[in-house]
C-alpha positions in Angstrom: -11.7 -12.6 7.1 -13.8 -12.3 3.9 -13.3 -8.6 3.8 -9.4 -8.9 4.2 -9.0 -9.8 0.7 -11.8 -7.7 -1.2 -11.4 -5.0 -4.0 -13.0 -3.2 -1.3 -10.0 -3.3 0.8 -7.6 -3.2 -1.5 -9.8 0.5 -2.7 -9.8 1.7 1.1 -5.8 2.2 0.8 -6.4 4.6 -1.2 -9.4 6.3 0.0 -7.1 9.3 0.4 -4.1 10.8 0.0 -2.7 10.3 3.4 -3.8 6.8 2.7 -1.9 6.7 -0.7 1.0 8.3 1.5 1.5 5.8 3.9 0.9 2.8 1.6 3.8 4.1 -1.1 6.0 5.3 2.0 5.5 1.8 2.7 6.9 0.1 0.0 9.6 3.0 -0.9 11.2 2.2 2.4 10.7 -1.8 2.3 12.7 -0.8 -1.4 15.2 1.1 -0.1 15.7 -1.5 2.9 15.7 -4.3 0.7 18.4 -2.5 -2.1 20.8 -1.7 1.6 20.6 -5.2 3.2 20.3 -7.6 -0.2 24.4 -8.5 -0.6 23.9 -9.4 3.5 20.7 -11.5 3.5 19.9 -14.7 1.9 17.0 -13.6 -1.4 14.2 -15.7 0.4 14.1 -13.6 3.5 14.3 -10.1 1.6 11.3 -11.9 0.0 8.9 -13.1 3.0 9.8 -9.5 4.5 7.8 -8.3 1.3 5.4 -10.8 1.3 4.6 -9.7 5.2 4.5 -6.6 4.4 2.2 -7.1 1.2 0.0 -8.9 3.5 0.1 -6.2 6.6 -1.3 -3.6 4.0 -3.9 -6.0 2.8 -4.7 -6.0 6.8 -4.1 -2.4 7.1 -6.9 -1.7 4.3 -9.4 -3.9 5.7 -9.0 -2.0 8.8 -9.5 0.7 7.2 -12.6 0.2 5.2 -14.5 -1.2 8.8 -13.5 1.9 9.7 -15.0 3.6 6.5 -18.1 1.4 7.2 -18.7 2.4 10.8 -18.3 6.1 9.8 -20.7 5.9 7.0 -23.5 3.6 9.4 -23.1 6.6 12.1 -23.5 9.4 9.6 -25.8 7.8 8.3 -27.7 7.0 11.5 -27.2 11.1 12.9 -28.4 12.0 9.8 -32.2 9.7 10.4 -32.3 11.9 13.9 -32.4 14.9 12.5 -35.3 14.4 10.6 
């Protein structure tokens, strides 16, 4: 839980540009969504929609710098055999 909101996960969305892809496709489509539906939904729910979504890429990066981690500890730990 203390990773899920670190700078460190909040850096691993945009470790790379797939990464940066998926996080901006992200938010163009919860844009365009929002701009289509807003004259048929009441403000607030347009608003926890973004604030789920905010917090599912918070999720998404911490996710993905475990990931980061556990690749990094089993480079690193080929690497030690190989000596």
């Amino acid at each position: 839980m203390r990773r899920l909101f670190s700078f460190q996960a909040g850096r691993a969305l945009f470790g790379s540009v797939p990464r940066v892809l998926i996080v901006f496709g992200s938010l163009l489509a919860y844009y365009l969504l929002a701009m289509w539906v807003e004259p048929y939904v009441p403000w607030w729910l347009t608003t926890v929609v973004g604030f789920v979504l905010l917090f599912g890429l918070l999720y998404l990066g911490s996710v993905w710098l475990d990931h980061d981690i556990m690749r990094a500890a089993e480079h690193e730990s080929s690497d030690g055999d190989r000596s």
